[in-house]
C-alpha positions as a Markdown table, in Angstrom:
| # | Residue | x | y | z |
|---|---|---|---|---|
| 1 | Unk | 76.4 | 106.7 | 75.2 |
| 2 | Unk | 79.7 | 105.6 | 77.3 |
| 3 | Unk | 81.3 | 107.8 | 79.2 |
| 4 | Unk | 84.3 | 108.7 | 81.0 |
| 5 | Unk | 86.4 | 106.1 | 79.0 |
| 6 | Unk | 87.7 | 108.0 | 76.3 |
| 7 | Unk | 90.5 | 105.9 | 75.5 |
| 8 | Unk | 88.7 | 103.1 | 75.0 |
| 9 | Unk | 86.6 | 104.7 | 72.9 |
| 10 | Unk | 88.6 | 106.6 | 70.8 |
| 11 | Unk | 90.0 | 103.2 | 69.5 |
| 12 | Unk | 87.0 | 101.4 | 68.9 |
| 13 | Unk | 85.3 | 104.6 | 66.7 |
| 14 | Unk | 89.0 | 104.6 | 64.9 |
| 15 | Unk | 88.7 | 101.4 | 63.9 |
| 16 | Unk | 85.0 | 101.9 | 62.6 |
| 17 | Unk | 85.7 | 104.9 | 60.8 |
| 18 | Unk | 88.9 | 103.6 | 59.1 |
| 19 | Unk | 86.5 | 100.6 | 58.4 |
| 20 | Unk | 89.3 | 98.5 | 59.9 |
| 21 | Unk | 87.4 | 96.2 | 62.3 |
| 22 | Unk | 89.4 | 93.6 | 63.6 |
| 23 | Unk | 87.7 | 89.9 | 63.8 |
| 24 | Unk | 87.9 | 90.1 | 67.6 |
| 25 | Unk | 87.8 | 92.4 | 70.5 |
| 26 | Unk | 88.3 | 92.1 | 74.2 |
| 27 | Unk | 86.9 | 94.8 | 76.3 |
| 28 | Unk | 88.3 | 94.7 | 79.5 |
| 29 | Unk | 87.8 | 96.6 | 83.1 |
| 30 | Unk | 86.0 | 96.8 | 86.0 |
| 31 | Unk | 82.7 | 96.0 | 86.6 |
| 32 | Unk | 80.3 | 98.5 | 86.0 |
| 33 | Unk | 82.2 | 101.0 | 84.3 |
| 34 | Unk | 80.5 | 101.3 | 80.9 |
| 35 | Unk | 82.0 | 97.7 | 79.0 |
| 36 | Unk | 78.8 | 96.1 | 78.0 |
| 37 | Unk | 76.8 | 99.8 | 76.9 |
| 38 | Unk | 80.4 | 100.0 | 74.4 |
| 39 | Unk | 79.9 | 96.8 | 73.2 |
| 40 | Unk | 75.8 | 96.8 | 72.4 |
| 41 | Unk | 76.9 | 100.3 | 70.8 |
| 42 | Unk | 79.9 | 98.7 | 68.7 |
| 43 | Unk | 77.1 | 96.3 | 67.4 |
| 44 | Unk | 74.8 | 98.8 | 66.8 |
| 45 | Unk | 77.4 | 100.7 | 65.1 |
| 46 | Unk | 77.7 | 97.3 | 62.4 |
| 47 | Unk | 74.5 | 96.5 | 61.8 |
| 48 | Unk | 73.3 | 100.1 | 61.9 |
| 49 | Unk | 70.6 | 100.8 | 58.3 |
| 50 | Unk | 71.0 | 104.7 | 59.1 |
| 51 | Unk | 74.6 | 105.7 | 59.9 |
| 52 | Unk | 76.7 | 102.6 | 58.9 |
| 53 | Unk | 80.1 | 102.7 | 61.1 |
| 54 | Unk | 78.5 | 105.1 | 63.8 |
| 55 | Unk | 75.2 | 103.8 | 64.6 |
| 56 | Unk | 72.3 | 106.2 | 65.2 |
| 57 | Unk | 70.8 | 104.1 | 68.3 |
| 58 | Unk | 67.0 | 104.8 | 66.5 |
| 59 | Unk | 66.7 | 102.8 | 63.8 |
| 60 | Unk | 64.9 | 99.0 | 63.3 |
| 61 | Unk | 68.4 | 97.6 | 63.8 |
| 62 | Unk | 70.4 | 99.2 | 66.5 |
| 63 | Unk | 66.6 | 99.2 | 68.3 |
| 64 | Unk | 66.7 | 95.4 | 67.6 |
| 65 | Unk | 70.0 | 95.2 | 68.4 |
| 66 | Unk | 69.3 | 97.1 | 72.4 |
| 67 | Unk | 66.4 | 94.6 | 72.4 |
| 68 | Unk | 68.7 | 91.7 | 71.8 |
| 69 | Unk | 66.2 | 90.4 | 69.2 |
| 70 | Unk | 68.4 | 91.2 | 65.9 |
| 71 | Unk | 68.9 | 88.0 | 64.1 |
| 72 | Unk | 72.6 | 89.0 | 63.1 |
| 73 | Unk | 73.7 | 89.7 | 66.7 |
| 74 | Unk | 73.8 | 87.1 | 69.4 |
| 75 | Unk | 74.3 | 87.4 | 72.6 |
| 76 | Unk | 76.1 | 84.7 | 74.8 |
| 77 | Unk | 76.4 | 84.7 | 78.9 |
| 78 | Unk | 76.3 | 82.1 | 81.5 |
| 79 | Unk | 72.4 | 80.7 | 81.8 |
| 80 | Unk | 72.2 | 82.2 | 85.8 |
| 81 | Unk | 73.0 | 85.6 | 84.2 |
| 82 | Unk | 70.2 | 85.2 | 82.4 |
| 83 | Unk | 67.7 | 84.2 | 84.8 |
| 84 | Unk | 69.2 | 87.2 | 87.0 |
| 85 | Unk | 68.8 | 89.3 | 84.5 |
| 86 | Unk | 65.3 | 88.3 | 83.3 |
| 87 | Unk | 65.9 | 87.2 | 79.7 |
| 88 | Unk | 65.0 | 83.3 | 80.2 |
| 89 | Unk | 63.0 | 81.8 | 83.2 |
| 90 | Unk | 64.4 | 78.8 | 85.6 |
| 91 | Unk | 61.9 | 76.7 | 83.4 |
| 92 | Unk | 63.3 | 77.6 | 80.6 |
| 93 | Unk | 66.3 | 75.1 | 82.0 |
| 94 | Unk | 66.5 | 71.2 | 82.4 |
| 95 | Unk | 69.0 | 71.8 | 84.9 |
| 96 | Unk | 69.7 | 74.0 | 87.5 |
| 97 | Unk | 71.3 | 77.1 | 85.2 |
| 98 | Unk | 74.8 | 76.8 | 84.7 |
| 99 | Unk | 77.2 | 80.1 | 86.1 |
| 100 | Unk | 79.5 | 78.7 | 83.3 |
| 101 | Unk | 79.2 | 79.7 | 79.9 |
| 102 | Unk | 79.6 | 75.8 | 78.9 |
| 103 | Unk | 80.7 | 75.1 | 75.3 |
| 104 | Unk | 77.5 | 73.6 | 74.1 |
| 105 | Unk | 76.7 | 77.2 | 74.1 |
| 106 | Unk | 79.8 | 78.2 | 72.3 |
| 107 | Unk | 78.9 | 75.3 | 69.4 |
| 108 | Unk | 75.4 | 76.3 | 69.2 |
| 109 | Unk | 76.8 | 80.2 | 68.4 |
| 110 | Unk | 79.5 | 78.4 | 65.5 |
| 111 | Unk | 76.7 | 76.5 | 63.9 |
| 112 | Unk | 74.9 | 79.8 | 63.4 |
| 113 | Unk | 77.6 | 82.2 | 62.8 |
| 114 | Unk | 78.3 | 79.2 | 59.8 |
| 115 | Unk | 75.7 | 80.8 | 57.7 |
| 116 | Unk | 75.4 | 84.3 | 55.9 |
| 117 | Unk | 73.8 | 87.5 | 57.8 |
| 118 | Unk | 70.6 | 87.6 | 57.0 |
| 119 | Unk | 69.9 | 91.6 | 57.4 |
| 120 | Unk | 73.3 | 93.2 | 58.1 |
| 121 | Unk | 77.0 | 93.1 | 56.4 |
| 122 | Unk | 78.0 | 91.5 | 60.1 |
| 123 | Unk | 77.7 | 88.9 | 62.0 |
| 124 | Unk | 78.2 | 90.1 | 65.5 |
| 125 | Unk | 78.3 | 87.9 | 68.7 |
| 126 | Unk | 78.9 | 89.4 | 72.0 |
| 127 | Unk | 80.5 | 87.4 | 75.1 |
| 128 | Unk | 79.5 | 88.5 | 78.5 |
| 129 | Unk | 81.1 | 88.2 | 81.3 |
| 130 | Unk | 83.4 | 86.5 | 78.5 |
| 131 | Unk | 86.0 | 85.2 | 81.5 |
| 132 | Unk | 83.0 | 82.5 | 83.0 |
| 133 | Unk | 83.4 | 80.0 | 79.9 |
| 134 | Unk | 84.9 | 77.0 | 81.2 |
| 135 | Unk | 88.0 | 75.7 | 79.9 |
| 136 | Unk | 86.1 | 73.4 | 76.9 |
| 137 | Unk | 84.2 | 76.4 | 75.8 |
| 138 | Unk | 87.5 | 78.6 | 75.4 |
| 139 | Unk | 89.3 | 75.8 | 73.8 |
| 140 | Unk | 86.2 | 75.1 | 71.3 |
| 141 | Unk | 86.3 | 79.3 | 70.5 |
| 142 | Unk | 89.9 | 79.3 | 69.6 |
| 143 | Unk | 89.0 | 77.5 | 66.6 |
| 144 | Unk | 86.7 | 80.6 | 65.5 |
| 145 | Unk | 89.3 | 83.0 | 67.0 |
| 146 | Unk | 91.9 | 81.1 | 64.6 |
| 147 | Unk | 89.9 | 80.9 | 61.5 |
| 148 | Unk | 86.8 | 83.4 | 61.7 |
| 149 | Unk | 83.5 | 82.7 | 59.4 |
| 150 | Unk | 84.0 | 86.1 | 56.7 |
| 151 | Unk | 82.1 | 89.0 | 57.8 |
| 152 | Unk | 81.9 | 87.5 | 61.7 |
| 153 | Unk | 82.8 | 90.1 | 64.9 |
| 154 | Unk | 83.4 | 88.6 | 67.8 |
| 155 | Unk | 83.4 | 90.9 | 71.4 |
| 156 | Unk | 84.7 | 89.5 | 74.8 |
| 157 | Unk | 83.3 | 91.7 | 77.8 |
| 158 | Unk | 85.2 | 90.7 | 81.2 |
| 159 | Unk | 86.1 | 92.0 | 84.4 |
| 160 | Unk | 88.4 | 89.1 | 84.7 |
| 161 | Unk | 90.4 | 88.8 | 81.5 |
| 162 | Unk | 93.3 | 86.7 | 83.5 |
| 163 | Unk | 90.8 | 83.8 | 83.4 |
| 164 | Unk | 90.6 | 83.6 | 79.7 |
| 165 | Unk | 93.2 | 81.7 | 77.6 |
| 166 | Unk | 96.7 | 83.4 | 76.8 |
| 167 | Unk | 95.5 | 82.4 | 72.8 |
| 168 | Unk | 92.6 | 83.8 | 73.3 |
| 169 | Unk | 93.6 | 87.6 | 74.6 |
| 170 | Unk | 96.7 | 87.2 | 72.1 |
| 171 | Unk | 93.7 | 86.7 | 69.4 |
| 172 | Unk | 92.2 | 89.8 | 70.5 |
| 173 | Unk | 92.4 | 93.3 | 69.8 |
| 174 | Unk | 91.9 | 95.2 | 73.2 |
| 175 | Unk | 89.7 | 97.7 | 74.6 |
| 176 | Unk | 91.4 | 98.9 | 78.5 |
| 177 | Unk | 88.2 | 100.8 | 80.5 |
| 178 | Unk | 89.1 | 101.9 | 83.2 |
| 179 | Unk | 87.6 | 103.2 | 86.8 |
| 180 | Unk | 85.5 | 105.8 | 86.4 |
| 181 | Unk | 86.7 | 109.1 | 87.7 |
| 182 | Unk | 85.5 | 110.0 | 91.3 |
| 183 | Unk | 83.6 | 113.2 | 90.3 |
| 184 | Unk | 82.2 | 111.8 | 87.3 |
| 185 | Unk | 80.4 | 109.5 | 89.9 |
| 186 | Unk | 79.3 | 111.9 | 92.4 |
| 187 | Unk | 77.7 | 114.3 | 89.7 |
| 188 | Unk | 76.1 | 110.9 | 88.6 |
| 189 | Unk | 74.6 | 109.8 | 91.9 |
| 190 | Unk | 73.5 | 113.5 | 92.5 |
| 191 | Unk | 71.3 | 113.5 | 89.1 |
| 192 | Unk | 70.1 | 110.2 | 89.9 |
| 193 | Unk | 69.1 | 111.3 | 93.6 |
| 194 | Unk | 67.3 | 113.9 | 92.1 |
| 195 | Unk | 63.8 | 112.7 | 91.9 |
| 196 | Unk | 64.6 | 110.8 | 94.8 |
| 197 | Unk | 66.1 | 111.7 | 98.7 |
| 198 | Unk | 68.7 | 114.8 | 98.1 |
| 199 | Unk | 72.2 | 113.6 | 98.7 |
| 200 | Unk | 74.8 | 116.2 | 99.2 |
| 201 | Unk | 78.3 | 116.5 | 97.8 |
| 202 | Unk | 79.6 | 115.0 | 101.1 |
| 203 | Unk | 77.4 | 112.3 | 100.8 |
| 204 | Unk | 78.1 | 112.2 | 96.8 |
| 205 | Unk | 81.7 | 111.6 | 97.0 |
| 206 | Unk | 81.4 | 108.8 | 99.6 |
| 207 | Unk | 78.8 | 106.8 | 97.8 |
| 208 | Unk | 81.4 | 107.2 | 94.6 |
| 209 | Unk | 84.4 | 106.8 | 96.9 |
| 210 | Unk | 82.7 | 103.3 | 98.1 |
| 211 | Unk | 82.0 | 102.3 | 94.3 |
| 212 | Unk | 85.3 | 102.5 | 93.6 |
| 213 | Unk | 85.1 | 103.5 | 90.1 |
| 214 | Unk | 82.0 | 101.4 | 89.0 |
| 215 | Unk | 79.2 | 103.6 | 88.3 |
| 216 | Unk | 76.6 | 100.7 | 88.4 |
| 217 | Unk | 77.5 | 99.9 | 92.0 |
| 218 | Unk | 77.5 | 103.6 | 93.3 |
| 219 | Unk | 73.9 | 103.8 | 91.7 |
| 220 | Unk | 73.1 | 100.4 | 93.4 |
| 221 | Unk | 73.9 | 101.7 | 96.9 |
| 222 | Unk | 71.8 | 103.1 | 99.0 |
| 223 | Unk | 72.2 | 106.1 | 100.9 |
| 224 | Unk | 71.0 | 104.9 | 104.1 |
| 225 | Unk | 73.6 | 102.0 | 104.3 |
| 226 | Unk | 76.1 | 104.8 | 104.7 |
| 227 | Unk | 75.2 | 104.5 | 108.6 |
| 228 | Unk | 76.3 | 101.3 | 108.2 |
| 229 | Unk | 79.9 | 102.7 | 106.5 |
| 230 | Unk | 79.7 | 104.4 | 110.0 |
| 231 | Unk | 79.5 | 101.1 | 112.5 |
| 232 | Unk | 82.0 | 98.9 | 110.2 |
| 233 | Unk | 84.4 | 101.5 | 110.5 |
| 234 | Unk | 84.2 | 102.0 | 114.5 |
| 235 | Unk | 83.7 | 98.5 | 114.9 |
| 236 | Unk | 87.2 | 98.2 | 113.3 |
| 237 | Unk | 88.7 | 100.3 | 115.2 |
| 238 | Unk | 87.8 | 99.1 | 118.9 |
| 239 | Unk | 89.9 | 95.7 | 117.7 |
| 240 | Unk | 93.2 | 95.7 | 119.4 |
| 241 | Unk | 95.9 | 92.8 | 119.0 |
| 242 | Unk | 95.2 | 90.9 | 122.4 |
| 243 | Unk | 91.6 | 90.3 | 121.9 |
| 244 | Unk | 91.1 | 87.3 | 119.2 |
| 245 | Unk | 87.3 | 87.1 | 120.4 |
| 246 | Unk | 86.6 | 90.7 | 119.1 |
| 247 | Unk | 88.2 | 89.6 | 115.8 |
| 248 | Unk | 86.0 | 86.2 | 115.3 |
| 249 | Unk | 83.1 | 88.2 | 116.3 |
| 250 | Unk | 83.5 | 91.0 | 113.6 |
| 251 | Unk | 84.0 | 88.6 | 111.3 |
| 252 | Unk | 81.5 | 86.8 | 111.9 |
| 253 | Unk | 78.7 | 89.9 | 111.7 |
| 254 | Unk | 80.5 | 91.0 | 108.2 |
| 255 | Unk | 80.8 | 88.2 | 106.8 |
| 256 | Unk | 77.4 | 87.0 | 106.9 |
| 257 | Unk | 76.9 | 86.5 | 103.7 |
| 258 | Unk | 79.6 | 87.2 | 100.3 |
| 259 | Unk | 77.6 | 90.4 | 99.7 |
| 260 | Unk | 77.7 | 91.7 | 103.1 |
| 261 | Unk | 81.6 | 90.7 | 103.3 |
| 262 | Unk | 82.2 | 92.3 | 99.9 |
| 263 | Unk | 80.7 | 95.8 | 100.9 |
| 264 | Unk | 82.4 | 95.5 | 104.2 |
| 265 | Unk | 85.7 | 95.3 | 102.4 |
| 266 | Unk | 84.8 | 97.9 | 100.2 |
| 267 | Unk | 84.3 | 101.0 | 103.4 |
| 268 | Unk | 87.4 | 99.2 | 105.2 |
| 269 | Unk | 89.1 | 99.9 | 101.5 |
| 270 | Unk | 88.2 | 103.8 | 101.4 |
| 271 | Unk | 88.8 | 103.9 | 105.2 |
| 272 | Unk | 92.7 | 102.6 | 105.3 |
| 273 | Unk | 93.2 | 105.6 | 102.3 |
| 274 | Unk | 91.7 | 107.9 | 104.6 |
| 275 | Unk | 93.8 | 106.7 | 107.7 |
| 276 | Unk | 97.1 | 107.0 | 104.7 |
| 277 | Unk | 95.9 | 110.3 | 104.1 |
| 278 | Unk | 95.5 | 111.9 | 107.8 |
| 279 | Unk | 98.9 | 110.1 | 108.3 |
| 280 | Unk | 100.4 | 113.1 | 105.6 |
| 281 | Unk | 98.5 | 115.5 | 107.2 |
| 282 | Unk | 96.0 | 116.0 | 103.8 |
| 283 | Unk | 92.6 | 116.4 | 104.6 |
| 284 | Unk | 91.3 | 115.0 | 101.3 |
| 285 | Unk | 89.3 | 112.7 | 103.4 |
| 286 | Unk | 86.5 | 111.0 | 101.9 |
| 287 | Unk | 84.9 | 110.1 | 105.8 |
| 288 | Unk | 85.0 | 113.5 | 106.4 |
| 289 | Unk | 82.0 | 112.9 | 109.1 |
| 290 | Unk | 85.0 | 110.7 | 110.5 |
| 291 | Unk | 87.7 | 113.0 | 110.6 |
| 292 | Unk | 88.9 | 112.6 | 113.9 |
| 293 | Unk | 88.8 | 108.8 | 114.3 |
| 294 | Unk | 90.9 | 109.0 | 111.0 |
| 295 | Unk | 93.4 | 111.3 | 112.9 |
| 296 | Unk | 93.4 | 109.3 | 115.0 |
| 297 | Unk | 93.7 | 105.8 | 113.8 |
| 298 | Unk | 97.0 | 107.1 | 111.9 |
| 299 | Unk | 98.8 | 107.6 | 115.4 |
| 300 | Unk | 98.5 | 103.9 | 116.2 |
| 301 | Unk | 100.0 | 102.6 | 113.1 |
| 302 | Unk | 102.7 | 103.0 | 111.1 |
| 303 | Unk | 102.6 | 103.7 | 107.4 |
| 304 | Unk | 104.4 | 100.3 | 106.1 |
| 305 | Unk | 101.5 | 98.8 | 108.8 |
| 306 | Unk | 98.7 | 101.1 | 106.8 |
| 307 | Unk | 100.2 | 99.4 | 103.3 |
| 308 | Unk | 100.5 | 95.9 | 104.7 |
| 309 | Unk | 97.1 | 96.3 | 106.1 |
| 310 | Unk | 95.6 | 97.1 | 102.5 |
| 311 | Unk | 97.8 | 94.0 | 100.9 |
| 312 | Unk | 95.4 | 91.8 | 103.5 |
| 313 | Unk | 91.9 | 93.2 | 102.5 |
| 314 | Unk | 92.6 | 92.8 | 98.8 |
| 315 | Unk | 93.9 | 89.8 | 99.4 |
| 316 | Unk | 90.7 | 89.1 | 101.1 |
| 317 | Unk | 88.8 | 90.5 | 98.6 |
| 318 | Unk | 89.8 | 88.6 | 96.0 |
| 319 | Unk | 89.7 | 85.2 | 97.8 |
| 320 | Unk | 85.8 | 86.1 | 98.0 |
| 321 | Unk | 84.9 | 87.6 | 94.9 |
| 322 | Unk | 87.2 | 86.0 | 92.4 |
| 323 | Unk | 87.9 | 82.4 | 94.5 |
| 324 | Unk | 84.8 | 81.8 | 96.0 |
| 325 | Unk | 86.8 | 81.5 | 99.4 |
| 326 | Unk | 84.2 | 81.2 | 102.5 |
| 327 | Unk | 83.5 | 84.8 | 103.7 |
| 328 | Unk | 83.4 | 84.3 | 107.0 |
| 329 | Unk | 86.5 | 82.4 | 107.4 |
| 330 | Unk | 88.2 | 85.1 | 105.0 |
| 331 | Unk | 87.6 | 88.3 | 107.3 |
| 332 | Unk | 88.7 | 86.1 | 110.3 |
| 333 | Unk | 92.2 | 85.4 | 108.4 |
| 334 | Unk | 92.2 | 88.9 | 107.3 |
| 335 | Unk | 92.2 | 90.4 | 110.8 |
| 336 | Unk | 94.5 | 87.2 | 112.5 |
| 337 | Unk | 97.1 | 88.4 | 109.7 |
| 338 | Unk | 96.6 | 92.3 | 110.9 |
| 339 | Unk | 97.0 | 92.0 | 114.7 |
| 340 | Unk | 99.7 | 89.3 | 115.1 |
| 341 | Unk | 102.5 | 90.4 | 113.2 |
């Protein structure tokens, strides 16, 4: 069951119930905010023997269907995400596995989708991570896009729909999911923590605050790692414009490796709010444990410099996770850009 995206939906259980299912669907958002569970349940909805147009999530198919073993439902994602994910074995590859989703792949899925169901009144295919086919595989699906085998749903899952083809979104009715609210992640990570080590609402709202709106990666961090938040955060702070060696050597400590630089960014993201908010005096702090530093990190810059500072680290960000940009040499631009201006 998805929640916290009503919106999105709202629109796909419309279309179900008015029996009105477009050929095509591109669900698009964040990472880990619920995309893929909406799409297995949208399958599970068509192939569904008990509740047609719902899916009951019990029966032979939608079972089937979770197990990605239903033989009118296919599933198609890059062969590295399937390794990681432990559906197929390096072995089960003549080459190293591909972080494309290459358009033999996308061939192999139009010879099949060619024939009739062979259970359900649907043929359902499912993209994920829909935005890693390379440009031959997009251009091969617009041809199934354009002219769709009868009784053939198509679903796009991405995080990245930008990377897809203009002809393909266009092709597409969309599905918007959007970051999950903060306190719908804290109450998460506090159930989850449960059987576990207790985390408080403090500790709750900076674990979801950290996440920024993907419950999958609040659930993936660890508590303890939050004394790490701690270091990154006065480590920043001790940098001042006439020492370039401080600089190089911070970046070179988080930016060890893409992870590592990626969470970095992510408590330098939360903190520069913080410092925004202690700026207007509001103590909706999510540091709180760092209330004072915050206070007073917002006397020694300005707000446009608070602003401009953010514009870098998502800059940053986005050179690492979305360009593959060295991480190392990414932080070390980052903080050249934020003390010599």
């Amino acid at each position: 069951m998805v929640q916290g995206q009503k919106h999105a939906v709202d629109a796909i259980q419309s279309s179900l119930a008015k029996r009105q299912v477009h050929h095509a669907w591109l669900f698009h958002g964040p990472d880990g905010v619920g995309k893929e569970l909406a799409a297995m349940g949208f399958a599970q909805a068509l192939v569904c023997t008990e509740a047609p147009s719902v899916g009951c999530g019990k029966c032979a198919a939608c079972t089937r269907v979770a197990n990605r073993n239903h033989p009118d439902v296919t599933w198609v994602m890059p062969e590295a995400e399937q390794v990681e994910r432990g559906i197929s074995g390096r072995s089960d590859f003549t080459a190293t596995p591909s972080r494309d989703i290459r358009i033999d792949q996308v061939r192999k899925l139009q010879e099949r989708l060619a024939f009739r169901a062979l259970e359900a009144p649907h043929k359902v295919a499912l993209f994920i991570t829909a935005h890693a086919m390379n440009q031959p595989a997009q251009n091969a699906l617009l041809k199934t896009l354009e002219e769709p085998p009868r009784d053939t749903i198509l679903i796009l899952v991405s995080s990245a729909p930008d990377k897809l083809l203009p002809t393909i979104r266009s092709r597409c009715s969309k599905a918007a999911f959007g970051p999950l609210p903060l306190e719908f992640i804290a109450q998460k990570v506090k159930a989850a923590a449960k059987k576990k080590d207790a985390v408080d609402d403090v500790l709750a709202h900076q674990i979801a605050a950290m996440a920024s709106g993907s419950l999958a990666r609040a659930l993936a961090l660890d508590p303890s790692a939050l004394a790490r938040r701690k270091e990154i955060i006065e480590s920043f702070e001790k940098l001042v414009p006439d020492d370039a060696g401080a600089w190089i050597a911070l970046a070179e400590v988080l930016g060890e490796d893409r992870p590592t630089a990626e969470a970095s960014l992510d408590v330098l993201q939360v903190w520069f709010r913080d410092v925004a908010l202690a700026q207007v005096g509001s103590e909706a702090l999510i540091n709180l444990d760092l209330k004072d530093l915050a206070a007073e990190a917002s006397t020694r810059v300005s707000p446009a410099g608070i602003q401009r500072r953010a514009g870098l680290l998502d800059e940053a960000k986005n050179a690492i996770s979305q360009r593959n940009g060295a991480a190392r040499l990414q932080l070390e631009r980052m903080f050249v850009e934020m003390f010599t201006a």
